[in-house]
C-alpha positions as CSV (number, residue, x, y, z in Angstrom):
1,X,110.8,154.9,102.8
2,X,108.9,156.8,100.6
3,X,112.1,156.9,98.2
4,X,112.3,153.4,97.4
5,X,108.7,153.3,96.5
6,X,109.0,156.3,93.3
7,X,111.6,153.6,92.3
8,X,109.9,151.9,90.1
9,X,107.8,155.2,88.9
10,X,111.3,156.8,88.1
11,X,112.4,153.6,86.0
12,X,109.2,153.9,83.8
13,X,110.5,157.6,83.9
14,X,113.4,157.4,82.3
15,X,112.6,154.3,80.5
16,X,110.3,156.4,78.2
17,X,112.4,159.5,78.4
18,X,115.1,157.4,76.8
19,X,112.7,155.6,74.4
20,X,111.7,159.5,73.2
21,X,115.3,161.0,72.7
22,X,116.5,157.4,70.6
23,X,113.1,158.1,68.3
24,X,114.4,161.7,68.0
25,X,117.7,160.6,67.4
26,X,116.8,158.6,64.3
27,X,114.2,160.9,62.8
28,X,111.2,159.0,63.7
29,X,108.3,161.5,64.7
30,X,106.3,160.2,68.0
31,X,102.8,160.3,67.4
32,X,101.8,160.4,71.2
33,X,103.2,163.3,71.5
34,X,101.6,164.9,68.8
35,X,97.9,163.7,69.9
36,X,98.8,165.3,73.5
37,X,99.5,168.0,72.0
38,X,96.7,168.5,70.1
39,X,94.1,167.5,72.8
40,X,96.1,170.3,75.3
41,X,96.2,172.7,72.7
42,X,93.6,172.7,69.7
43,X,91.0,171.2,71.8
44,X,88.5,171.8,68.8
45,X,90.8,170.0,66.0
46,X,90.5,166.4,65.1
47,X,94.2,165.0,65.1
48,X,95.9,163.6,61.8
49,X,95.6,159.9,61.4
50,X,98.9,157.8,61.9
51,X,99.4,157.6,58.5
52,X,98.9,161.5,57.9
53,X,100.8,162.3,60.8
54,X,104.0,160.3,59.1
55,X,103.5,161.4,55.7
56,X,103.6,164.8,56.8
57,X,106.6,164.4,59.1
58,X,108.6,162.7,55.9
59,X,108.0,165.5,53.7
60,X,108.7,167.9,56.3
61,X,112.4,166.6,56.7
62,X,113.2,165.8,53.3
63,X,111.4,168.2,51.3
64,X,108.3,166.1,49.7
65,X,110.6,164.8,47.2
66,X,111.6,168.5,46.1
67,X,115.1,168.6,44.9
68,X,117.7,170.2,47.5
69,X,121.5,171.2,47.2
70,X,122.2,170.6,50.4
């Protein structure tokens, strides 16, 4: 029965796997990944705030309010 009880373990699983790909979907940057991220790999770096973390993220997809053609 050891099956049944990574049941619920999956569900959370997936849960979040599917809460990740909808964020993607729409654009909107997930800050718990970036903090993982940066504690795995720039151990010595402190993190962006939120705030920065967005603002930076925004500018990155449309430019920082530089004109584009397309």
């Amino acid at each position: 029965m050891k099956t049944v009880a990574a049941l619920p373990q999956a569900g959370r699983y997936l849960a979040r796997s599917l809460a990740q790909s909808l964020r993607l979907m729409v654009g909107l940057p997930d800050y718990d990944v970036y903090l993982s991220h940066m504690e795995r790999t720039h151990p010595g770096q402190a993190p962006m705030s939120y705030e920065a973390f967005f603002r930076e993220r925004l500018e990155a997809r449309y430019g920082g309010g530089k004109g584009r053609c397309c």
